[in-house]
matplotlib code that plots the C-alpha trace (Angstrom):
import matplotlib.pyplot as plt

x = [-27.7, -24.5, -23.6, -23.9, -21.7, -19.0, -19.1, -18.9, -16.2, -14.1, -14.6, -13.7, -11.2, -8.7, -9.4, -9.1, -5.7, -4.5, -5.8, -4.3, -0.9, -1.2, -1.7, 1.6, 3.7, 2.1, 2.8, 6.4, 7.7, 8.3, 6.4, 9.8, 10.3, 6.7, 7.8, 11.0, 8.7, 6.9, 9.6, 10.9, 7.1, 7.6, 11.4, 11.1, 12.3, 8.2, 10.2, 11.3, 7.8, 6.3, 8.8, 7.9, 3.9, 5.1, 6.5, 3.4, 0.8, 2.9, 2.1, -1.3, -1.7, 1.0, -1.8, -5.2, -3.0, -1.8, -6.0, -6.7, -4.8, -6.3, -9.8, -8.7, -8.9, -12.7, -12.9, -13.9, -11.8, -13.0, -11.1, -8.5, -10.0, -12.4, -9.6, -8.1, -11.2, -12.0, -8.4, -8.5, -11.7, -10.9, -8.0, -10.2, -12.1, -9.3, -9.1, -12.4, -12.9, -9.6, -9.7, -13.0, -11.4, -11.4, -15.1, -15.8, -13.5, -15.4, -18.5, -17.5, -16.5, -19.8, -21.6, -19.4, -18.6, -21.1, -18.4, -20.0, -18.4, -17.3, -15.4, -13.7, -13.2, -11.6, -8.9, -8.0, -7.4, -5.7, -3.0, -3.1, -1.6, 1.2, 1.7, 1.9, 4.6, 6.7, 5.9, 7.1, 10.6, 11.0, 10.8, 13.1, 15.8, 15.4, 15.4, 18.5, 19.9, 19.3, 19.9, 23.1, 21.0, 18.1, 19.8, 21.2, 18.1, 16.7, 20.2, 20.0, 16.3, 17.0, 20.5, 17.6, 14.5, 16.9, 19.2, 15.2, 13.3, 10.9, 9.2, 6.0, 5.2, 6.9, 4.5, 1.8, 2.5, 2.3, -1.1, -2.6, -0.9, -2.4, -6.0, -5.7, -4.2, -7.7, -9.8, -8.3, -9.0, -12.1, -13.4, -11.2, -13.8, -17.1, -16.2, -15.2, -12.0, -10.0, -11.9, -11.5, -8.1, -8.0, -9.9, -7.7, -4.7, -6.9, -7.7, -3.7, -3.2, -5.7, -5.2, -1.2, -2.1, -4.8, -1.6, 1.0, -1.7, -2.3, -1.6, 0.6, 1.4, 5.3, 3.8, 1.7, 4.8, 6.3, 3.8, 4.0, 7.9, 7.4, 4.5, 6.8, 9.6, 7.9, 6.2, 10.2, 11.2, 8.7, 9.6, 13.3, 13.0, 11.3, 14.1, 16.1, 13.3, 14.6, 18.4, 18.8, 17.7, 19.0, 22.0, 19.6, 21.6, 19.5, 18.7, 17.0, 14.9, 13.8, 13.1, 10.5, 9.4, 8.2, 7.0, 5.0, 3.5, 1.7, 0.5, -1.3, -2.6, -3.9, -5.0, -7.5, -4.5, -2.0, -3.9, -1.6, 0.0, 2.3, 4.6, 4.5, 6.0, 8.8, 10.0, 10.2, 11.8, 14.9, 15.0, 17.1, 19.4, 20.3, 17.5, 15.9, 12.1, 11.5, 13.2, 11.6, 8.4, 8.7, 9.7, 6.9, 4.7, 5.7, 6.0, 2.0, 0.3, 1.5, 0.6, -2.6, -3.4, -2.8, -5.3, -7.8, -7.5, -7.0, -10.1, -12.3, -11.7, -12.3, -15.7, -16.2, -15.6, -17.6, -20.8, -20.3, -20.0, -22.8]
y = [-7.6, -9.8, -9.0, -4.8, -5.5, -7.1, -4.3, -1.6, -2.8, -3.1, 0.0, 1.1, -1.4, 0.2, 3.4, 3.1, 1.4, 4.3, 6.4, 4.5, 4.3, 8.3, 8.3, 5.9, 8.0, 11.7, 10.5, 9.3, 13.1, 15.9, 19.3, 20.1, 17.2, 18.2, 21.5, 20.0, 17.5, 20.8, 22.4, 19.4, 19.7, 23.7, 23.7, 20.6, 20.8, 20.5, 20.4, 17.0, 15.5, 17.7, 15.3, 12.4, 13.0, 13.4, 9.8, 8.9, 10.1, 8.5, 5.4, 5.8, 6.6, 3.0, 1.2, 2.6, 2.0, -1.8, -2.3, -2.9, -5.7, -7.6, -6.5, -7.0, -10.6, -10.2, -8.6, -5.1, -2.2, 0.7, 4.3, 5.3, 8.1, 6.1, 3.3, 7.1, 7.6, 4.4, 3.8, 7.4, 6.8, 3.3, 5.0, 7.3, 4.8, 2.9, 5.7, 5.2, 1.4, -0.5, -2.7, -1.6, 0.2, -2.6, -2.9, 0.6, 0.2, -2.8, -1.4, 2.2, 0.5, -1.4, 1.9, 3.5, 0.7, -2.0, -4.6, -7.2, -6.4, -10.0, -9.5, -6.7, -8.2, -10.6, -8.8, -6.3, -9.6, -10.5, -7.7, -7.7, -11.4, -9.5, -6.6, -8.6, -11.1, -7.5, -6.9, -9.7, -9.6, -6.2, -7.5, -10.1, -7.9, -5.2, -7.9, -9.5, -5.5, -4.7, -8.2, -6.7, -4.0, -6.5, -9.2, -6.4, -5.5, -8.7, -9.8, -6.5, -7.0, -10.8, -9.9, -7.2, -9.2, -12.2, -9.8, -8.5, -12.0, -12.8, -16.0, -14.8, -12.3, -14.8, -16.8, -14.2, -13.2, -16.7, -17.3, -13.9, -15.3, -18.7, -17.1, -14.9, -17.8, -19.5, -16.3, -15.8, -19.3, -19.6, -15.9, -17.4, -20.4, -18.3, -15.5, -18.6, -16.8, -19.8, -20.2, -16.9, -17.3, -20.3, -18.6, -15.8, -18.3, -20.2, -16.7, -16.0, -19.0, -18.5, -14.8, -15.7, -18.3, -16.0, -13.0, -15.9, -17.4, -13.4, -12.6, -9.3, -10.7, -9.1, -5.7, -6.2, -7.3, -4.1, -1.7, -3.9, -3.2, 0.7, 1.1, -0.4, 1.6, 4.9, 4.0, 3.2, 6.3, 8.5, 7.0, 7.8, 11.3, 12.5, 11.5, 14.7, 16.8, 16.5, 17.7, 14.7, 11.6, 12.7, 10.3, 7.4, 3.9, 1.8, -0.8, 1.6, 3.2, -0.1, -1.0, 2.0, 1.5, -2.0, -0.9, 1.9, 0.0, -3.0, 0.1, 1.4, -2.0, -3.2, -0.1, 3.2, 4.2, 4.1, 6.5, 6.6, 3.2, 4.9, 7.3, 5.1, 2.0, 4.5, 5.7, 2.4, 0.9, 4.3, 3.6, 0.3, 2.1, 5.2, 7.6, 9.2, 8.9, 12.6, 12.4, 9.5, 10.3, 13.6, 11.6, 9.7, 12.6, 14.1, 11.4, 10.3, 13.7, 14.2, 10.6, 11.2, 14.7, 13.7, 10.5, 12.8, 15.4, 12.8, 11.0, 13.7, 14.8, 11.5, 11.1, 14.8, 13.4, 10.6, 12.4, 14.5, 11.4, 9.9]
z = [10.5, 10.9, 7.2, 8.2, 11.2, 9.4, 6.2, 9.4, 11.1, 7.6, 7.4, 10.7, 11.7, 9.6, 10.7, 13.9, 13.6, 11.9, 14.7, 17.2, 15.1, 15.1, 18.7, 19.5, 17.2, 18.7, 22.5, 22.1, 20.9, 23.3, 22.2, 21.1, 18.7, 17.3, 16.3, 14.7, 13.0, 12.0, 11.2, 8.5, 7.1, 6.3, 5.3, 3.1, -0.8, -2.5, -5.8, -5.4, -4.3, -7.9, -9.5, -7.5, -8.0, -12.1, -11.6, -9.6, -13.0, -15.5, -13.4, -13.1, -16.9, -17.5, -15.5, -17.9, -21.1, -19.4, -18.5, -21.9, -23.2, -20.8, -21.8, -25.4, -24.5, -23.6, -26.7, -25.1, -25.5, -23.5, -24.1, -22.6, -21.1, -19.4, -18.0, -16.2, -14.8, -13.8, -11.8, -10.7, -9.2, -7.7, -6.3, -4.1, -2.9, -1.5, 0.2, 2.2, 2.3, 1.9, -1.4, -2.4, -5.8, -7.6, -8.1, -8.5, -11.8, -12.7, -11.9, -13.8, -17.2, -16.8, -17.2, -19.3, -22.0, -21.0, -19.7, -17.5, -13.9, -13.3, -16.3, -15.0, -11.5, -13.1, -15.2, -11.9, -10.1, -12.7, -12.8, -9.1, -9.2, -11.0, -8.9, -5.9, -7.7, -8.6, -4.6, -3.1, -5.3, -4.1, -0.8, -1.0, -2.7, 0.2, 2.9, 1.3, 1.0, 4.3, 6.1, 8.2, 9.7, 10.2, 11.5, 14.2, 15.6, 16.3, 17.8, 20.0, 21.1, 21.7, 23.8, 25.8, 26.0, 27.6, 30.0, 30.9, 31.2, 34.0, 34.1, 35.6, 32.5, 29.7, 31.1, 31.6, 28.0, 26.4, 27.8, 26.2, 23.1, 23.1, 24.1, 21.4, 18.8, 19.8, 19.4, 16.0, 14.5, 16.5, 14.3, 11.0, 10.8, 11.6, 8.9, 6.8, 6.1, 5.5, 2.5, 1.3, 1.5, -0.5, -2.8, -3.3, -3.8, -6.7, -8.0, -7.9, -9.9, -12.6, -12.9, -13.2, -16.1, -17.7, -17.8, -19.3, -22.1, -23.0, -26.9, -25.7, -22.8, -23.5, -23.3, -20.5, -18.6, -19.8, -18.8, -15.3, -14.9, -15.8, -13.1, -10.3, -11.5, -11.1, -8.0, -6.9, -8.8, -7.1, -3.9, -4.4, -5.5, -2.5, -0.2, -1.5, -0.1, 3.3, 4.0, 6.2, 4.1, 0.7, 1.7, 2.2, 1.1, -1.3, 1.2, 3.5, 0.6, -0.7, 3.2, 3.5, 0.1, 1.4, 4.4, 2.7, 0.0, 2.8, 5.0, 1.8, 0.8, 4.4, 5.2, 4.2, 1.9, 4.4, 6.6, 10.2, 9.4, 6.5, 8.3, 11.4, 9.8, 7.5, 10.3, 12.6, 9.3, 9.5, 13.1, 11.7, 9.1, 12.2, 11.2, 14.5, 14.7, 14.2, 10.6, 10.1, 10.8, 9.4, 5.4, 6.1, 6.5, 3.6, 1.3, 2.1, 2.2, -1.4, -2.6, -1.0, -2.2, -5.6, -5.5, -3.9, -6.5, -9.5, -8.0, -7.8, -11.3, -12.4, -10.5, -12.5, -16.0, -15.0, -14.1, -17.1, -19.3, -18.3]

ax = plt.figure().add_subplot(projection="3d")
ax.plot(x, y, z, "-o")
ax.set_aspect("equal")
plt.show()
């Protein structure tokens, strides 16, 4: 029963934060700031987000072809056809239950080439050691990009939150924090998170040695760097869809970039969480919320329609291979 409980709530948890994200972002616009958002939905330039879901494919297809040099080492070597419809079909399921893609690629190339699904788990953890290394540099280089316009707003929200202070709620406000610090490490020990984090740091380390030790390790790393390229690429392109972002400086793309790719991996594909945290990120670089959270919009309905039409083809060519 407890297990049930917690497999419900990770599936709902995320969902309802992206409802409630929704909700913050619908209540702060004026009916006429909803039309305009409206209005940046109809007028926008789809060309550019055709090219950007191009970009998007070719990354997807970079990611099946990558797959099996790290099954090569298993000495398995499923088709190609069946890596696309194993990532397409992971890719939909993200959708649904936040990380939850990775086994149903393990658990598709089980059936489809009769590779063990620990096996499997283990190369997608292995690559997503990788991914997350290529992740956390692009963070760094937009932090280090943007730094002036960061270091502005917490100077500004410092100067305000100081000229505003009031001892009772500073107080007030660190006693929620410390109840909820306890709360948190009190539910950290009885999911026995702590050791699932520890876990995943082990798994980081072996699945980064297992990628080194690799006999095409050089091309894996290759077929890495193109995948983050066109995800960037695709990314980029859709900025000229909108009149009033196709200026956007470099440090703000690779800002919302950032922000956009840990809304999709925390949440049900980014679901509310994606255009809420684009367009707090433009509210640093001068962008006003509507833009912003009309780009964000944009940018995740089109990711999104394509994994849902990718994924269901896949779950298609799946049934009919079987």
């Amino acid at each position: 029963m407890k297990k049930a409980l917690l497999k419900i709530l990770k599936v709902l948890l995320p969902l309802l934060l992206g409802g409630f994200l929704i909700l913050i972002s619908y209540n702060q616009f004026t009916p006429a700031q909803l039309e305009e958002i409206k209005s940046y939905l109809r007028d926008a330039d789809y060309s550019w987000i055709l090219l950007g879901l191009f970009f998007a494919m070719l990354s997807h297809l970079s990611r099946a072809w990558r797959w099996n040099y790290m099954l090569a080492a298993l000495g398995k070597k499923p088709t190609f056809l069946n890596n696309i419809i194993a990532i397409g079909s992971g890719y939909a399921m993200n959708l649904i239950i936040p990380r939850s893609g990775e086994v149903t690629r393990a658990v598709i190339v089980n059936r489809t080439d009769d590779i063990p699904v620990d096996q499997g788990l283990g190369t997608i953890i292995a690559e997503r050691v990788l991914d997350f290394i290529i992740l956390l540099a692009i963070t760094t280089t937009a932090l280090l990009t943007a730094s002036t316009e960061i270091l502005d707003f917490f100077k500004t929200g410092l100067d305000s939150a100081f000229a505003k202070a009031n001892p009772i709620k500073i107080a007030m406000y660190t006693g929620v924090f410390l109840i909820i610090a306890v709360l948190g490490i009190f539910l950290l020990k009885k999911m026995n998170l702590i050791q699932k984090v520890r876990n995943f740091l082990l798994g980081i380390k072996d699945g980064f040695t297992t990628i080194w030790t690799m006999k095409q390790k050089w091309l894996y790393l290759a077929h890495t760097l193109f995948i983050w390229g066109m995800y960037l690429a695709m990314f980029y392109v859709c900025i000229f869809a909108i009149p009033d972002t196709d200026s956007m400086p470099l440090s703000a793309v690779l800002s919302a970039f950032v922000a956009g790719s840990f809304a999709v991996a925390f949440t049900n594909g980014g679901f509310g969480a994606y255009p809420y945290l684009i367009s707090q990120v433009l509210l640093l670089f001068g962008y006003g919320a509507v833009v912003g959270t009309a780009f964000g919009w944009i940018v995740w309905l089109s990711q999104t329609a394509l994994v849902l039409v990718f994924g269901l083809i896949c779950f298609l060519l799946f049934s009919l291979r079987k």
